[in-house]
Residue frames as a rotation matrix with the C-alpha (Angstrom) as fourth column:
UNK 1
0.577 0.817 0.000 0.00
0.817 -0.577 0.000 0.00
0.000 0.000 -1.000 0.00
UNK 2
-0.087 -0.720 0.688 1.06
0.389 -0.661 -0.642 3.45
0.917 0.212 0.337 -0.74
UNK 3
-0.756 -0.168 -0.633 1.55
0.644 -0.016 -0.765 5.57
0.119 -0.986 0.120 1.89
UNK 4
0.289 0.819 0.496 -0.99
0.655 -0.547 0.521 7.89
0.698 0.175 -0.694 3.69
UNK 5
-0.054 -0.362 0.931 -1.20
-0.180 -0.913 -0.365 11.14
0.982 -0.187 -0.016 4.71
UNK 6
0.485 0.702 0.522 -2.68
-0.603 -0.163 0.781 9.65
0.633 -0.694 0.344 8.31
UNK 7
-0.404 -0.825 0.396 -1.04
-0.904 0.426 -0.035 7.22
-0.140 -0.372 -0.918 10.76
UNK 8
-0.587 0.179 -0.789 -1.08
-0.455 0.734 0.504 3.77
0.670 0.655 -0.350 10.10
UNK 9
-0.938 0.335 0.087 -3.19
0.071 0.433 -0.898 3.09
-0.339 -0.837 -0.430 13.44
UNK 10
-0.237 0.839 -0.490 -5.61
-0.501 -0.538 -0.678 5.09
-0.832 0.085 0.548 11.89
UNK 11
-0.227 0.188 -0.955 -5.65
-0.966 0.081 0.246 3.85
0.123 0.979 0.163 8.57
UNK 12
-0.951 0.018 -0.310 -5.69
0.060 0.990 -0.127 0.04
0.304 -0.139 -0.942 9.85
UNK 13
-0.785 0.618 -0.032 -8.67
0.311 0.349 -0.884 0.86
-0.536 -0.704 -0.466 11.92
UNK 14
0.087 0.664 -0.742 -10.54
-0.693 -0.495 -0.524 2.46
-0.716 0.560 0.417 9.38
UNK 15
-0.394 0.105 -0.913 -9.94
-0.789 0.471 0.394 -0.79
0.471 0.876 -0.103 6.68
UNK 16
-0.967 0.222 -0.128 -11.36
0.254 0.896 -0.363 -2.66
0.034 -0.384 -0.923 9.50
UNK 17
-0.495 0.865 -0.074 -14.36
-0.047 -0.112 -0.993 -0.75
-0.867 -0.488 0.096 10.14
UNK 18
-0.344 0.078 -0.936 -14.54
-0.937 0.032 0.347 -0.64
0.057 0.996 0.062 5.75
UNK 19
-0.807 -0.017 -0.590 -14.09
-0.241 0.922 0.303 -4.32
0.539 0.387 -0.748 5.21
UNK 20
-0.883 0.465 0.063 -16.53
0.058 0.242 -0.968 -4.97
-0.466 -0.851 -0.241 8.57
UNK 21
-0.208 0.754 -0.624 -19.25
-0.263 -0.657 -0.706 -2.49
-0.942 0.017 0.335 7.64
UNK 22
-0.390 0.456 -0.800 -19.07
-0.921 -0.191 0.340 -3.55
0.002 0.869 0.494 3.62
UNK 23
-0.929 -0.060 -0.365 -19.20
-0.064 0.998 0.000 -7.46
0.364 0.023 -0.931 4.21
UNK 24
-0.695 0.554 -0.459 -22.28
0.168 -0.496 -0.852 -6.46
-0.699 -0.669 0.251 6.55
UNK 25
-0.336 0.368 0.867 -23.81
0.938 0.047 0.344 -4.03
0.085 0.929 -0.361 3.84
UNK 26
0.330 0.307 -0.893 -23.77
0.944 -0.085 0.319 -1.48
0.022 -0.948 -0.318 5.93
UNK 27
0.131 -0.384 0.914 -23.47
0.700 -0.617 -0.360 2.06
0.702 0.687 0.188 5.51
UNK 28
-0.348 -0.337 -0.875 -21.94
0.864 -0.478 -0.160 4.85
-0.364 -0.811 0.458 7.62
UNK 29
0.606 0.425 0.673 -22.20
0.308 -0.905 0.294 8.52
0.734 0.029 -0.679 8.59
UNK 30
-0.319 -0.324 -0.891 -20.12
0.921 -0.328 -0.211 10.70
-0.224 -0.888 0.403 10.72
UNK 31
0.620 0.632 0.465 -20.84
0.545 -0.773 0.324 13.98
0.564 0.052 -0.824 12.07
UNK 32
-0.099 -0.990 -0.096 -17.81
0.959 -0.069 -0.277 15.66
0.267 -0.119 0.956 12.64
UNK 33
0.915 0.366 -0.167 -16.83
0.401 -0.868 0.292 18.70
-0.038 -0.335 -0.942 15.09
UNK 34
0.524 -0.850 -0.049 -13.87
-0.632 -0.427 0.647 19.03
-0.571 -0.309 -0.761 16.83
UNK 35
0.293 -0.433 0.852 -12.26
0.163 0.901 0.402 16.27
-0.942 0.021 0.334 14.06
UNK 36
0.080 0.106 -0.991 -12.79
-0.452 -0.882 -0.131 18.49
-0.888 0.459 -0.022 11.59
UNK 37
0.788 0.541 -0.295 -13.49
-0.602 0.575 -0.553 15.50
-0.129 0.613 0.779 9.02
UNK 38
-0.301 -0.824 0.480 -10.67
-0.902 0.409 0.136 13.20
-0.308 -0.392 -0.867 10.22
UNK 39
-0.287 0.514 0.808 -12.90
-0.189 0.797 -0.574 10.34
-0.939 -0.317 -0.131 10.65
UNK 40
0.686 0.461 0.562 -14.10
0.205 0.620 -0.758 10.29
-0.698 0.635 0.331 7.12
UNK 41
0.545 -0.675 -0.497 -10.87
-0.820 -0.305 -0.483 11.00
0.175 0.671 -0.720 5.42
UNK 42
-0.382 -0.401 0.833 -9.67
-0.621 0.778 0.090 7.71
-0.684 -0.483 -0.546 7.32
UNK 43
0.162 0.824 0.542 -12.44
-0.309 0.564 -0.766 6.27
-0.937 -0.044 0.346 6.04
UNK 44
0.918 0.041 -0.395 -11.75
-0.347 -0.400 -0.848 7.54
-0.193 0.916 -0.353 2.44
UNK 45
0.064 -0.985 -0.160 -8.28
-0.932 -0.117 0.343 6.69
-0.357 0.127 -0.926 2.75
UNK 46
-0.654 0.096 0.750 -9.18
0.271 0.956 0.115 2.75
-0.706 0.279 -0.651 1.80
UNK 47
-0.820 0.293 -0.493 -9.99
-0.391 0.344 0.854 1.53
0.419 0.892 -0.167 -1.56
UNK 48
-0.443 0.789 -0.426 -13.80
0.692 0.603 0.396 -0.12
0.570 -0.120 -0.813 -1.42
UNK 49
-0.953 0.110 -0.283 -15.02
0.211 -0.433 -0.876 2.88
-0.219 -0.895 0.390 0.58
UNK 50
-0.823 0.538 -0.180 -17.38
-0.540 -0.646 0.540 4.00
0.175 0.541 0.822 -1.31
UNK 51
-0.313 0.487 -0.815 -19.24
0.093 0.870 0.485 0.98
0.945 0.076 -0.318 -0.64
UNK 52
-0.161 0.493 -0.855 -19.79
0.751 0.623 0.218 1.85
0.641 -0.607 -0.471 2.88
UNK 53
-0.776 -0.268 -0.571 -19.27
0.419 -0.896 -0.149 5.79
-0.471 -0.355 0.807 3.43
UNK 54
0.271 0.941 0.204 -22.39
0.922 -0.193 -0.336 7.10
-0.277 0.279 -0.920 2.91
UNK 55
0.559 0.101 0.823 -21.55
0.309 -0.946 -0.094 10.62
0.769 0.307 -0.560 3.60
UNK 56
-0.392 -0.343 -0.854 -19.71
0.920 -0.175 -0.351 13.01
-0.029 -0.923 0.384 6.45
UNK 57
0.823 0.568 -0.006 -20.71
0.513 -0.739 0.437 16.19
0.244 -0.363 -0.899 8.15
UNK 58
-0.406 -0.862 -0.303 -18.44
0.803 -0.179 -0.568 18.80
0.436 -0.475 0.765 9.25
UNK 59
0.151 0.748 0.646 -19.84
0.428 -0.639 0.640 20.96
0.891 0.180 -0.416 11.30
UNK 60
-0.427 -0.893 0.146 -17.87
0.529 -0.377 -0.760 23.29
0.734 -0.247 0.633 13.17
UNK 61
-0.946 0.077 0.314 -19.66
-0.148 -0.966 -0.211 25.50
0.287 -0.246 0.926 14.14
UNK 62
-0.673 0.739 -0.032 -22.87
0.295 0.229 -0.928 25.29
-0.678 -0.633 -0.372 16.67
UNK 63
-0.263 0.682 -0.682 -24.89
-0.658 -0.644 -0.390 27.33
-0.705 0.347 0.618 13.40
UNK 64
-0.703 -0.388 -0.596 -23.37
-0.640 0.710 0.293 24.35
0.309 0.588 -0.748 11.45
UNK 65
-0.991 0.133 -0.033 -25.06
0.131 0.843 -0.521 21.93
-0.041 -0.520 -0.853 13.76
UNK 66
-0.299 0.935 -0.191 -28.16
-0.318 -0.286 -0.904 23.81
-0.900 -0.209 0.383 13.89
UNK 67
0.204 0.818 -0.538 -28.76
-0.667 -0.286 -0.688 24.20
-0.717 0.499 0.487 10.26
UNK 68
-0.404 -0.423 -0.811 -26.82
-0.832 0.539 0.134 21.52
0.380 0.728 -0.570 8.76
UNK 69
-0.779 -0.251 -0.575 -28.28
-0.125 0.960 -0.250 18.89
0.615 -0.123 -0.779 11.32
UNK 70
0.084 0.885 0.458 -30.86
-0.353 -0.403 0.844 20.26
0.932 -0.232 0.278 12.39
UNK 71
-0.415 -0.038 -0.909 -29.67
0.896 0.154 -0.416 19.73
0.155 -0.987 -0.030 16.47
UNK 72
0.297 0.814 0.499 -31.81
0.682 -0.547 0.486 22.36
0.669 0.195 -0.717 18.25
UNK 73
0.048 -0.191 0.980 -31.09
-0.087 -0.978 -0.187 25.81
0.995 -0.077 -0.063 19.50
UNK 74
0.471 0.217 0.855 -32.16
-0.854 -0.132 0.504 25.36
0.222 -0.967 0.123 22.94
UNK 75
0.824 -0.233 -0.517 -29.94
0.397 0.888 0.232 21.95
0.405 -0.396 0.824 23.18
UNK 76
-0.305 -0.943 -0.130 -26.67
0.860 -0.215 -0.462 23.72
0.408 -0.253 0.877 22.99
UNK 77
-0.100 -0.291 0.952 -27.87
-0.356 -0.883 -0.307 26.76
0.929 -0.369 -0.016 24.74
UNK 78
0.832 0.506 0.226 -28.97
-0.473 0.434 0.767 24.37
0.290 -0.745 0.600 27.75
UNK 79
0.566 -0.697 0.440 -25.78
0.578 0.717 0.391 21.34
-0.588 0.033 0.808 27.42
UNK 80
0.296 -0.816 -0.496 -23.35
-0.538 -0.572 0.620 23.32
-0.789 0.083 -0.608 25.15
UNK 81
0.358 0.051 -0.932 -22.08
-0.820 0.494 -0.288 21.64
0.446 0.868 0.219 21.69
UNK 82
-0.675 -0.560 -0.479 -19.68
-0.183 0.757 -0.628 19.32
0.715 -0.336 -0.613 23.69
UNK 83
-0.160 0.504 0.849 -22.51
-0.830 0.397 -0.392 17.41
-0.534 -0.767 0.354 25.49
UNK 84
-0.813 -0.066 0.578 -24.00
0.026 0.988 0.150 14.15
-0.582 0.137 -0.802 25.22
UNK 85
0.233 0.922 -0.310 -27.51
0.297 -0.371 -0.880 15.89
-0.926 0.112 -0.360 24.45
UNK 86
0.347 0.052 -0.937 -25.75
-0.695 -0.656 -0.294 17.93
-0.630 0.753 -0.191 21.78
UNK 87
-0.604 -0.538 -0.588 -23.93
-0.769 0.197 0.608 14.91
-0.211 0.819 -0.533 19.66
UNK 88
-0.395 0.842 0.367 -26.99
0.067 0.425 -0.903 12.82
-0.916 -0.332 -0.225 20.30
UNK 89
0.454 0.795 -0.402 -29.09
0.159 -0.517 -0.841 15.00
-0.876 0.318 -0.361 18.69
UNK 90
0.012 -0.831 -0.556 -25.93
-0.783 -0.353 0.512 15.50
-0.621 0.429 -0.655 15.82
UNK 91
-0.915 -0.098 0.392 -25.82
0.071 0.915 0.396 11.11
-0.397 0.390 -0.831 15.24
UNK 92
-0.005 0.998 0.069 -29.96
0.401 0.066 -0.914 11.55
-0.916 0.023 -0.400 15.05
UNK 93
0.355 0.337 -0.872 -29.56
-0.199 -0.884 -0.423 14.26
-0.914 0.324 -0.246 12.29
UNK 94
-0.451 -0.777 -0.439 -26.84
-0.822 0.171 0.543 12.45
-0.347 0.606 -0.716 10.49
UNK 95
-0.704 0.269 0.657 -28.63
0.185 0.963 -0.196 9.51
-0.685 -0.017 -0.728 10.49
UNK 96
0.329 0.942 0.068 -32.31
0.506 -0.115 -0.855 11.16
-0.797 0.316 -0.514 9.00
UNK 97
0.669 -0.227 -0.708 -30.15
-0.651 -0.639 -0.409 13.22
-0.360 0.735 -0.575 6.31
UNK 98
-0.414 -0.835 -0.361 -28.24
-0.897 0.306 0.320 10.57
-0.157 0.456 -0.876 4.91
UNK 99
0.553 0.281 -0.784 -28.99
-0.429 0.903 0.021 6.61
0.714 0.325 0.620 3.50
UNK 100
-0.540 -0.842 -0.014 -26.93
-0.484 0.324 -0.813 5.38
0.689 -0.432 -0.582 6.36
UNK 101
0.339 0.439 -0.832 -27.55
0.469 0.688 0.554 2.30
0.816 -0.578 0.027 8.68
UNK 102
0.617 -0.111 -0.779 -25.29
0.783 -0.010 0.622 4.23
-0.077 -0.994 0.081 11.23
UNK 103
0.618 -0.585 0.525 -24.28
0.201 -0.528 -0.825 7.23
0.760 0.616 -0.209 12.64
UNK 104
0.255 -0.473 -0.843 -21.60
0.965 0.062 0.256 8.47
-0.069 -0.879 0.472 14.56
UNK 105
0.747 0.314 0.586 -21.36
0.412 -0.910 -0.038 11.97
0.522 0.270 -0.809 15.76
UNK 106
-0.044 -0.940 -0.338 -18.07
0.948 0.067 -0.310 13.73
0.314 -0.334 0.889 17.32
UNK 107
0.671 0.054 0.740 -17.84
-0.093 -0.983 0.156 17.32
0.736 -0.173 -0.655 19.42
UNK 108
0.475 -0.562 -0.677 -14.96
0.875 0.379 0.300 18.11
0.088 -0.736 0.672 21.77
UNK 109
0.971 -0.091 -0.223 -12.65
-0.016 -0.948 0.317 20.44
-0.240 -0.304 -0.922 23.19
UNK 110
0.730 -0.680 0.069 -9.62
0.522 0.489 -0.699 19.90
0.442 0.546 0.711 21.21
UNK 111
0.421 -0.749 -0.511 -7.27
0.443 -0.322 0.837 22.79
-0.791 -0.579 0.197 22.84
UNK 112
-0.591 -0.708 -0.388 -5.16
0.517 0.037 -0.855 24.77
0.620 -0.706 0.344 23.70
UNK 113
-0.989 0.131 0.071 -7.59
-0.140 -0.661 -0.737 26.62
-0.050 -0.738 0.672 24.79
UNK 114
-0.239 0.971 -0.003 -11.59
-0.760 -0.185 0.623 26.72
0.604 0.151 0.783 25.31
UNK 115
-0.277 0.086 -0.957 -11.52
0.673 0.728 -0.130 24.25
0.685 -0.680 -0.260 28.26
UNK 116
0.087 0.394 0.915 -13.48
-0.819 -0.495 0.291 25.07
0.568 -0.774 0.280 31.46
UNK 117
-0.733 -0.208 0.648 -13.12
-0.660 0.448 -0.603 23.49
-0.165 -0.869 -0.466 34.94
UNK 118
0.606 0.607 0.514 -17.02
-0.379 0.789 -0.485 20.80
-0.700 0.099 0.707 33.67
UNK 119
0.841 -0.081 0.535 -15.62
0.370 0.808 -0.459 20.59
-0.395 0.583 0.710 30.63
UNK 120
0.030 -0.911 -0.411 -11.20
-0.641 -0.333 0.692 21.05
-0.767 0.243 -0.594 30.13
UNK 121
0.274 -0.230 -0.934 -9.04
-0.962 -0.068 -0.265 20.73
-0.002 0.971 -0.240 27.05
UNK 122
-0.681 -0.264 -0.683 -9.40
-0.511 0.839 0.185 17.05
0.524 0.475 -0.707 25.74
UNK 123
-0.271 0.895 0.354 -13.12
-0.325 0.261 -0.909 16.57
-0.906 -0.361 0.220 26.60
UNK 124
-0.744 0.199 -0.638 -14.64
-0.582 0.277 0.764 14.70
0.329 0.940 -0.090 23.58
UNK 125
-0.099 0.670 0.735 -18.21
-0.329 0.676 -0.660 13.40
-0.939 -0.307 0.154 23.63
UNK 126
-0.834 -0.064 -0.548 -19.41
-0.512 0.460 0.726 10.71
0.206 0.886 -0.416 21.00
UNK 127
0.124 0.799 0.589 -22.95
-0.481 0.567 -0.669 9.45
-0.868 -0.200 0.455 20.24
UNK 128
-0.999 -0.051 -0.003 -23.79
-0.029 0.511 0.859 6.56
-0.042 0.858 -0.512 17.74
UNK 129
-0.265 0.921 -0.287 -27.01
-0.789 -0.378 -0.485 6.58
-0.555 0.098 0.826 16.09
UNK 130
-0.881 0.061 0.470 -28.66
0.235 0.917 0.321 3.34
-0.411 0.394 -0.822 14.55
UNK 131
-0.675 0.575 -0.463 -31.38
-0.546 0.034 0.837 3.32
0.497 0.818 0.291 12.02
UNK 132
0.060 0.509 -0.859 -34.34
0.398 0.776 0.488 1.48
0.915 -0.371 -0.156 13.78
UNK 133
-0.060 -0.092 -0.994 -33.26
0.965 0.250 -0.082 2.32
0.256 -0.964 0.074 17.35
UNK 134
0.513 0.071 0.856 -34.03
0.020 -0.997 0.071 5.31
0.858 -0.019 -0.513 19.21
UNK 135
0.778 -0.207 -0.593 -31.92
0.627 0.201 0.753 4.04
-0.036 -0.957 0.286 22.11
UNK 136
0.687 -0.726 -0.032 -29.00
-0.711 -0.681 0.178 6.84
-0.151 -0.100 -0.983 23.31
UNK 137
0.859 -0.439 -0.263 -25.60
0.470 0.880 0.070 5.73
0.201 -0.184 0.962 22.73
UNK 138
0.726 -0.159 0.669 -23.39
0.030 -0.965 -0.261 8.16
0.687 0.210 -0.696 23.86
UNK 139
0.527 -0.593 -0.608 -20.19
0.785 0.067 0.616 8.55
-0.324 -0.802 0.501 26.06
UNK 140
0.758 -0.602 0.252 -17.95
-0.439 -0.757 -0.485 11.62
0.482 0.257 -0.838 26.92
UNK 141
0.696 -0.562 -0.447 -14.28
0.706 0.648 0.284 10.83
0.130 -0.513 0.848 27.41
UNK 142
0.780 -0.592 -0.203 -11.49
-0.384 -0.709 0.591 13.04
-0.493 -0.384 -0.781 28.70
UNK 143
0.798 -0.597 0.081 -8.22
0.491 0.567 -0.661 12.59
0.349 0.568 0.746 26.75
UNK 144
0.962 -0.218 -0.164 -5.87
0.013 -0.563 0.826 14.11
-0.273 -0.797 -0.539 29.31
UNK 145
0.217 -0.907 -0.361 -1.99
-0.058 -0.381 0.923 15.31
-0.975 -0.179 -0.135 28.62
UNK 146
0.187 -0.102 0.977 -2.60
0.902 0.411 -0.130 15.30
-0.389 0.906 0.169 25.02
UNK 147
-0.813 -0.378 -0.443 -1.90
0.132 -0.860 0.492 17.94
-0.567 0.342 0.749 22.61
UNK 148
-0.320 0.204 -0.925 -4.21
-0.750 -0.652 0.115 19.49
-0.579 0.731 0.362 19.89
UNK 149
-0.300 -0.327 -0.896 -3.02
-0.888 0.440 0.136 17.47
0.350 0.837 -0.422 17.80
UNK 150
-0.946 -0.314 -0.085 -3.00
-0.278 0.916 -0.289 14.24
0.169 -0.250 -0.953 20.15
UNK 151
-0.596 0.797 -0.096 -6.70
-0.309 -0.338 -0.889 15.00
-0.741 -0.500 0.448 21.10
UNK 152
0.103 0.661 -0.743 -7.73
-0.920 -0.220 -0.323 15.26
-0.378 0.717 0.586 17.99
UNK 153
-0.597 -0.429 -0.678 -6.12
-0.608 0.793 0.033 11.27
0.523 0.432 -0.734 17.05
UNK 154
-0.864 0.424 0.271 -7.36
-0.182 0.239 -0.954 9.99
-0.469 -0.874 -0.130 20.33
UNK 155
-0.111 0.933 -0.343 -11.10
-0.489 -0.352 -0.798 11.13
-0.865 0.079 0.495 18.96
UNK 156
-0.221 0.051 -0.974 -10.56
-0.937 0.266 0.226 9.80
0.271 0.963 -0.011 15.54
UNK 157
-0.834 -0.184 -0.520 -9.72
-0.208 0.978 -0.012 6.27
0.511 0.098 -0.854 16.77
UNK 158
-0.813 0.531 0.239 -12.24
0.014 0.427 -0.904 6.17
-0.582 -0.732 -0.355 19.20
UNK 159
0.026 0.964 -0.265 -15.36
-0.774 -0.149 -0.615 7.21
-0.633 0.221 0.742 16.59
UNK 160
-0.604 -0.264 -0.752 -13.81
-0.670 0.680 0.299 4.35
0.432 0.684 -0.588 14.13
UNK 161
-0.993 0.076 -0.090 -14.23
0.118 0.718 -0.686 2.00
0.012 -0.692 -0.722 17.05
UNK 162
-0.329 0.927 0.178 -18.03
-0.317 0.069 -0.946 2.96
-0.889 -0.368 0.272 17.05
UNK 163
0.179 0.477 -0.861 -18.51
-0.976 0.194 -0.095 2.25
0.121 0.857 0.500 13.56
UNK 164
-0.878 -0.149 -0.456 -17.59
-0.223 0.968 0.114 -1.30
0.424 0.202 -0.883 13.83
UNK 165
0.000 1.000 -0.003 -20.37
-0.436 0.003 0.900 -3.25
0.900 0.001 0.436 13.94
């Protein structure tokens, strides 16, 4: 394989969640904040994607989220983008705007700065959304002594991991 622009952790875990998800039949979604479309460029980064990348969001910005995903105003003025409420409501949106069996939705504090004492730099919450299921799946993790940069890897690998089936 040639090389890629991404590490090769990443890129392995993304031809697993590919090969998984196409064998399956199974299409994805991500909804991407603080990854700034990380998660599907992994994705993209294997041959046969197409077959199981439906689409990605990027949506940076809380106006993003509103009008691109239709998450509501009063979630993030209540829970803030980096809640469980807000990427919830993010997987939900991805999910109804796209042909996907699953989504997965990413928001976080990536650093160096914009961390508060609920929620400090390398907070990162992640919901998955299933087709069919209206059950939450959601978890916020803390990715302590990381950089930017490390934060932002951390987050990648972990939303892969939710795409697998």
């Amino acid at each position: 394989m040639t090389d890629s622009l991404l590490p090769k952790q990443v890129v392995a875990l993304a031809r697993k969640v590919v090969e998984e998800n196409a064998a399956l039949g199974r299409k994805v979604a991500v909804a991407e904040s603080c990854t700034g479309g990380l998660v599907a460029a992994a994705l993209t980064e294997i041959p046969g994607s197409s077959a199981v990348l439906d689409r990605g969001f990027v949506t940076y910005s809380n106006e993003a989220k509103e009008q691109t995903l239709g998450v509501a105003g009063d979630i993030i003025d209540a829970f803030g983008a980096v809640s469980v409420a807000c990427v919830f409501a993010m997987a939900r949106g991805a999910l109804e705007r796209s042909q996907a069996d699953v989504a997965v939705a990413i928001s976080g504090v990536a650093g160096p700065g914009g961390g508060t004492d609920s929620k400090p730099v390398g907070t990162v919450v992640f919901a998955r959304a299933v087709r069919g299921s209206d059950t939450p799946d959601a978890e916020s993790r803390l990715f302590e002594g990381k950089d930017r940069a490390g934060v932002r890897l951390q987050a990648t690998l972990c939303a892969l991991e939710l795409l697998l089936p």
